[in-house]
N, C-alpha and C positions, 0 to 999 in steps of 0.2 A: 616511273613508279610501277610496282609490280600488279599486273592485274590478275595474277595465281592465286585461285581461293581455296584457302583449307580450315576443311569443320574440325573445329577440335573436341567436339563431341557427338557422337555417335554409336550405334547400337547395330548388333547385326545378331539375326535369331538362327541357327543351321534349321538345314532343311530336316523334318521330322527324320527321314531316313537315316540321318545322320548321328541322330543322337542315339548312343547306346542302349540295347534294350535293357541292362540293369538301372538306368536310371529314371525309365518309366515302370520297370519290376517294384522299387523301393521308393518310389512314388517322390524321387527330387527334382525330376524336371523332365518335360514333354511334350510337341507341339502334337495336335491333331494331324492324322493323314490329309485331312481338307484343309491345313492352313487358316483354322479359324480361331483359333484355341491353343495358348498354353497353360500347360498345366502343371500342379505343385501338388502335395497331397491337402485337399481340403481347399483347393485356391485355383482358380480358375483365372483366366484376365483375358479378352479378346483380340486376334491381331488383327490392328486397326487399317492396317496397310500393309499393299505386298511388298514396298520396301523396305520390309523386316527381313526381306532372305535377298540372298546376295546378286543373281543376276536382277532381279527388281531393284534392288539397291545401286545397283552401277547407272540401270538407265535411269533412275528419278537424280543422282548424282549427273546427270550429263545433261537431264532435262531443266536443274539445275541452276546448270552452270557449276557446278563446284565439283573443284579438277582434284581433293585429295581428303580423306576424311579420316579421323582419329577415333577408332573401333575400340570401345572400352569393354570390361565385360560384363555379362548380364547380370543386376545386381541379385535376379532369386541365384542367383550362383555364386553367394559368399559363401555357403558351406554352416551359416550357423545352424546350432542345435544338432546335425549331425554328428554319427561315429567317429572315430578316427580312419578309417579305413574307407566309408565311404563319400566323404567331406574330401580324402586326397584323392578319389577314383573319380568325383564330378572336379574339381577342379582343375585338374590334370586334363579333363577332357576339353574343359573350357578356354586352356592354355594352349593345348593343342591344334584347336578349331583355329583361332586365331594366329594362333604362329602359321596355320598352315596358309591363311588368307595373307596373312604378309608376305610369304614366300612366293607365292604363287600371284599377284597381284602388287608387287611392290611399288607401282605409280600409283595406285587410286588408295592403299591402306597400308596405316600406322597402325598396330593393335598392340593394345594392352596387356597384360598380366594380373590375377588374383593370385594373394595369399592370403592362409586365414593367422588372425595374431595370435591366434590364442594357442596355438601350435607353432609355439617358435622357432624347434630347429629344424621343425618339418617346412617351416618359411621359409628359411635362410636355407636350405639345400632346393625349394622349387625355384626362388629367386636365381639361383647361381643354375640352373637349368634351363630358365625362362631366357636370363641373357646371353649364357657362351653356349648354348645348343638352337634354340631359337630365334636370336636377334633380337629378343624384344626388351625394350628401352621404357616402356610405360608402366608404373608399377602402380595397380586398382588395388583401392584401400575403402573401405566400410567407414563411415564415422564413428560406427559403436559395432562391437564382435561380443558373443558369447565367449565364455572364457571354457577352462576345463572341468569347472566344479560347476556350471551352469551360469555362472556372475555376469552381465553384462556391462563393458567397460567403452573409454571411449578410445578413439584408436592411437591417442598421444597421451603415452604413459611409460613407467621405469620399465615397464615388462615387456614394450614393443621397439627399446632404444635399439636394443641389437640388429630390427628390422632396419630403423633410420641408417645405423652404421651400417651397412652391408649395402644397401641403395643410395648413401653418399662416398662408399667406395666405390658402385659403378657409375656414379654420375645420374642417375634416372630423375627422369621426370616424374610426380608420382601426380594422379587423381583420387580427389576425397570426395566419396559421392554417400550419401543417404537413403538409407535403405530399411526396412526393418522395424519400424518405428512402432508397430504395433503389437508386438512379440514384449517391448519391457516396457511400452507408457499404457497405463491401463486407464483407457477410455476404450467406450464401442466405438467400432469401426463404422464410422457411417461420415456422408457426404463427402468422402473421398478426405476427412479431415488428414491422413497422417502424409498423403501427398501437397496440399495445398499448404496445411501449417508444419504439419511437425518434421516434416523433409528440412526446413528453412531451417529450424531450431535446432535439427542435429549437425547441419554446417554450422551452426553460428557455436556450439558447444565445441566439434572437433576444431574449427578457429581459435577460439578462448584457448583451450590447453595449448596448441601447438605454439601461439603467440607467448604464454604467459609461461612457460618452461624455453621460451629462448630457441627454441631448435631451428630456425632460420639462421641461429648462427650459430649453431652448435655444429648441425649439417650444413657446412654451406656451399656442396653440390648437387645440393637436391633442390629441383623446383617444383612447388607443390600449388598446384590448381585445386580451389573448391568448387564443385560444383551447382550450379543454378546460380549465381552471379555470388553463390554467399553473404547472400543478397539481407539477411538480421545482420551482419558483423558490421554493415555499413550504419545501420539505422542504431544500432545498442552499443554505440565507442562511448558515448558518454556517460549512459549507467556505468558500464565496466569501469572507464574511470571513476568516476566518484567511487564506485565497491572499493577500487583498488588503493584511493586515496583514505578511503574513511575507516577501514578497516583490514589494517594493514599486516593485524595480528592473524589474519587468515592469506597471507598471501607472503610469507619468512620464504625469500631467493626466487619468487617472481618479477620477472619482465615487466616493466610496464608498459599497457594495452597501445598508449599513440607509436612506442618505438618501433611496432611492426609496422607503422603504416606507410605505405609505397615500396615495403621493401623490396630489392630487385628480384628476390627468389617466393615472393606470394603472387597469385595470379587466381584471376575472376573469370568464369566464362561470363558473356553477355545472355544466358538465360533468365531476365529478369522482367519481360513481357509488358514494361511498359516505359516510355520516357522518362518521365519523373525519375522511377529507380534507377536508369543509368545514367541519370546527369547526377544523382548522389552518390554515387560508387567513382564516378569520373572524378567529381569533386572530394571525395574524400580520399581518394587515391593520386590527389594532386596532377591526375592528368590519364589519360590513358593508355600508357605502355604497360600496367600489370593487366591490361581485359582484352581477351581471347574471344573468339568466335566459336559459340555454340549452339547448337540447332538441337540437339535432346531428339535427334530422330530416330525411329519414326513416333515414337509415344506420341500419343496428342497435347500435351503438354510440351511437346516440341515445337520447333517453329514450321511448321507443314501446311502444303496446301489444303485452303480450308473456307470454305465458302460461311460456313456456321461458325465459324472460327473469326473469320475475315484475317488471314495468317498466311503467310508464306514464306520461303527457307530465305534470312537475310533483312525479313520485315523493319525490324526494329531499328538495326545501323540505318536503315536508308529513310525510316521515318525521324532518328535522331540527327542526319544529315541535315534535311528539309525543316527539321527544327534550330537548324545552327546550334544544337550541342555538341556534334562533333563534325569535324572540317573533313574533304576531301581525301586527303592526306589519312588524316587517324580512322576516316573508314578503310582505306587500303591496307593498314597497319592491322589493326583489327583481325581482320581476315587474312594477315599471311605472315605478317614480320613478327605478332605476341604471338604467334600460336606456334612457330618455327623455333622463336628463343626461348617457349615453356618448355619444348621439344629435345634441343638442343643445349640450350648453354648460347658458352661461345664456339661451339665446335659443332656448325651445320655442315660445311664441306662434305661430307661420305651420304648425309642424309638428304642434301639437296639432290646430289648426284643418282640416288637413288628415285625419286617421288617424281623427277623430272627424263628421265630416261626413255625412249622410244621403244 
């Protein structure tokens, strides 16, 4: 059994120097000289730990144990509410960081790619740069993007198929992650609500459309991860059912909700912080080869070491071992063989040989 462990979610911040001065000039993104601080305009967040920048990163990566991590990109780095002009100059930079980590580090990092939907052929030509210039295979999706008239939408819709087509031509893996929440749900921002609840509700919404328009098999070379375990889709299959049985005059050439479920091309990471939830996501997923290893590092809503946390990178698999929810076996799976086939396909060969390499 393979004992090679790879996070299939993780975060990685460049070092201030790094980031372009027009992007702390027009106030979209910037880390303090001291590393304690990034910043957005009007938005602050503190960095909680030094491995948010990358030589910190390699050694809490080896402190560890975990031999390979999947670099997604920073969500204040979707580009909403921006220009046109400077929406493609942050993202383009945030594409570039990361291509250049993969190049340059190709055993320890997988990275991702951003595009925004709401600029579609301006997607569909960074997409086709990201893969045949860059190598990158991970395509980072928003569960909801500002549009061009201002409209906020969710990221599975008629006006983002082109993106699906163009990312089930090249085969890509893609990640749907939550972001944003507090720009179109109008409630105040307080007790960290739009992380703890409304993150969940915007995967459980980007699930719902994606399920319920089919596109698992409409696309079906594209493997699509929700992220934080997608953790409402598991607990709300049966309202959706009954919406979808009882009022059927709202739902003319949709899916119905159980036929997505285990599909081979949906995938969970394991950020769901506690037993219970991943022995229902296991069981409603009829077993564990859709759920991936994800650590959400460094956020503190990651899995990090954490004395006030009581947390550490792996926590959960090896407390759902010792709980007999999952065997031996599906923890090693977990951590290398779903995170490889959300990665891959059937076609890991080029990528093994790369992640493994001396």
């Amino acid at each position: 059994m393979n004992t090679f462990r790879v996070n299939g979610h993780s975060h990685l911040l460049p070092y201030p120097e790094e980031i372009p001065e027009f992007m702390k000039k027009k106030e979209i993104f910037w880390v303090d000289p001291d590393r304690k601080f990034m910043h957005q305009k009007d938005w602050k967040r503190p960095v909680t730990d030094s491995s948010f920048f990358l030589n910190e990163k390699l050694e809490w990566m080896d402190r560890s144990n975990i031999d390979h991590a999947v670099v997604l990109n920073l969500s204040q780095l979707y580009g909403n509410g921006l220009s046109w002009g400077d929406m493609k100059q942050a993202l383009r930079f945030q594409n570039d960081f990361n291509g250049r980590i993969q190049r340059d580090y190709p055993c320890k990092f997988t990275c991702g790619f951003v595009v925004h939907a709401g600029f579609t052929q301006g997607a569909l030509w960074e997409i086709e740069r990201c893969v045949e210039t860059l190598d990158l295979k991970v395509l980072c999706l928003p569960t909801h993007y500002m549009d061009t008239v201002g409209s906020w939408k969710g990221i599975f819709n008629e006006e983002t198929e082109p993106i699906m087509e163009l990312a089930n031509q090249y085969k890509l893996a893609i990640e749907i992650h939550p972001y944003d929440g507090e720009k179109f749900i109008l409630l105040e921002n307080v007790a960290w609500r739009f992380h703890l609840i409304w993150m969940l509700a915007q995967c459980a919404d980007a699930y719902h459309f994606y399920t319920l328009n089919g596109y698992y098999e409409k696309y079906p070379n594209i493997r699509v991860c929700f992220a934080h375990g997608g953790q409402l889709n598991h607990v709300n299959i049966g309202r959706r059912v009954q919406g979808f049985d009882g009022r059927p005059d709202l739902f003319e050439g949709k899916q119905r909700p159980r036929k997505a479920i285990g599909h081979p091309n949906i995938y969970f990471d394991t950020l769901v912080h506690d037993t219970y939830s991943l022995e229902l996501m296991i069981k409603r997923q009829k077993g564990t080869d859709q759920i991936l290893m994800g650590l959400d590092d460094p956020y503190p809503l990651g899995e990090m070491q954490s004395d006030q946390q009581s947390s550490f990178p792996g926590k959960l698999l090896d407390l759902a071992e010792q709980e007999e929810i999952i065997t031996s076996k599906q923890h090693k799976e977990i951590w290398y063989d779903n995170v490889i086939r959300w990665l891959c396909g059937d076609d890991s060969e080029e990528f093994l040989k790369r992640i493994k390499q001396q």
